[in-house]
C-alpha positions in Angstrom: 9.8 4.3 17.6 8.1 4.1 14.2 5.9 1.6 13.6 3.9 0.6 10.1 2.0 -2.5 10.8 -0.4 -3.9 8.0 -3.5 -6.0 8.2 -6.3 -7.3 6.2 -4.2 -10.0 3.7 -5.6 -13.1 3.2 -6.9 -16.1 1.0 -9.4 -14.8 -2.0 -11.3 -16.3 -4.8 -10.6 -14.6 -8.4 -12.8 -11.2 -8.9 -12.9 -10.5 -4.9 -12.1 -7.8 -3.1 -10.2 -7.5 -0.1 -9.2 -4.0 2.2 -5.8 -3.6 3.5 -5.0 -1.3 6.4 -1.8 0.0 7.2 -1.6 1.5 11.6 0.8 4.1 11.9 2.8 5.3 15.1 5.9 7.3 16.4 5.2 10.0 13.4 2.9 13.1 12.2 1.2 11.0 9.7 0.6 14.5 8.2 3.6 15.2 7.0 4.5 12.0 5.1 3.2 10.6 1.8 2.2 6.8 1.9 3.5 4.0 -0.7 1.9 0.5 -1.3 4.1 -2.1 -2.8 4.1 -5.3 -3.2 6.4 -8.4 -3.9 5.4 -11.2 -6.0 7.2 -14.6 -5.7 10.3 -14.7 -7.4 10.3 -10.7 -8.4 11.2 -7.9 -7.0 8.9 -5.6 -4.9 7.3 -2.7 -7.6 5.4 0.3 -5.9 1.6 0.0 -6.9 0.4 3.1 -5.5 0.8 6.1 -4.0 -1.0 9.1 -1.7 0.3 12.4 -0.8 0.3 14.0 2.5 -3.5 15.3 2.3 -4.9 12.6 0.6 -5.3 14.9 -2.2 -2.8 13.6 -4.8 -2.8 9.9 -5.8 -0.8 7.5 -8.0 -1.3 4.5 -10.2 0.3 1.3 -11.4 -1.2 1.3 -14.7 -1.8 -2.7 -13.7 -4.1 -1.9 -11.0 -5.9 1.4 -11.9 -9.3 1.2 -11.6 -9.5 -1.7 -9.9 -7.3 -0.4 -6.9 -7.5 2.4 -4.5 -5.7 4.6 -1.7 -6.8 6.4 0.9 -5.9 7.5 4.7 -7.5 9.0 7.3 -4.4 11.0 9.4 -7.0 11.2 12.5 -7.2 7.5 12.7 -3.1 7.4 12.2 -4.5 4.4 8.9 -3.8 4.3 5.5 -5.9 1.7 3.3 -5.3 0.0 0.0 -9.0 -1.5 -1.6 -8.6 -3.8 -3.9 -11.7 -5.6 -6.1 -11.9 -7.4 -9.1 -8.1 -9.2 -7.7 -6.5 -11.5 -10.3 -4.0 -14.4 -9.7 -1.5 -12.0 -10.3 -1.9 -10.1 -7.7 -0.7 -12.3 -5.9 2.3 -11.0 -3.2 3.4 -10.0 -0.2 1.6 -6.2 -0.1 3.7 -3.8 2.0 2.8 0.0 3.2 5.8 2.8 3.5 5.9 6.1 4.7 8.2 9.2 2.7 8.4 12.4 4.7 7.2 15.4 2.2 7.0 15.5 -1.0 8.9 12.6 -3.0 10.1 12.7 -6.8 9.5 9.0 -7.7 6.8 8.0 -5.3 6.6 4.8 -6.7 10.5 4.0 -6.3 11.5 1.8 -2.9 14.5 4.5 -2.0 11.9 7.4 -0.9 10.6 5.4 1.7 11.7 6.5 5.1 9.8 3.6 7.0 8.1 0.1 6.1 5.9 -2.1 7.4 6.4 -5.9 7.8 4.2 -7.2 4.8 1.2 -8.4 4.5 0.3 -11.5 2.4 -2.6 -11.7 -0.5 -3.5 -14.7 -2.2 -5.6 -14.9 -5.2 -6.3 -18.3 -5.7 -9.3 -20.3 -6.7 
C-alpha cells in the first residue's frame, strides 16, 4: 500500500518560515520524482514545485522561487518543502505527490501516480 503522508502545516505570522515533510511508504522512493502543490480557497490546486528522482533537478513556480525550496533524502523515505519569507497568499492546503520516472509537465496534477492527504498552511497575522 502506498502511502504519502504530510506534516509540518500550521498557523504563521507574515515573513515566517515553516518546513513541510512529506513520509513515504509501499514504493522505491528512487525511482519517482516528487510534486508539491497546493490549493488555495476557492482555486484550483497549481503545482509549486518539483524534484527529480536524485534530487538533482528541481522546478519552480515563478511565485515562490527563492523564497521556496525542495529537497528529499530517499534513505529517510522524506521529501521536504521549506518555505520563508510566507505571504498571505500562500495560504492553502499544501499537498506532496509522487510520478514514477521522468515526467513531461512536472508541475501538471495528471503525472502524479500517488498523493498525500494535504496539509494545511496559514499565513495570517
Amino acid at each position: 500500500q502506498v502511502r504519502l503522508v504530510e506534516s509540518g502545516g500550521g498557523l504563521v505570522q507574515p515573513g515566517g518560515s515553516l518546513t513541510l515533510s512529506c513520509a513515504i511508504s509501499g514504493i522505491t522512493l528512487a525511482y519517482y520524482g516528487i510534486g508539491w502543490f497546493r490549493q488555495a480557497p476557492g482555486k484550483g490546486r497549481e503545482g509549486i514545485s518539483y524534484i527529480g528522482r536524485s534530487g538533482g533537478s528541481t522546478n519552480y513556480k515563478a511565485s515562490v522561487k527563492g523564497r521556496f525550496t525542495i529537497s528529499r533524502d530517499n534513505a529517510k523515505n522524506t521529501a521536504y518543502l521549506q518555505m520563508n519569507v510566507l505571504k498571505p497568499e500562500d495560504t492553502a492546503v499544501y499537498y506532496c505527490a509522487a510520478v514514477y520516472g521522468l515526467p513531461i509537465a512536472p508541475m501538471r496534477e495528471f503525472e502524479y501516480d500517488y498523493w498525500g492527504q494535504g496539509t494545511q498552511v496559514t499565513v495570517s497575522s
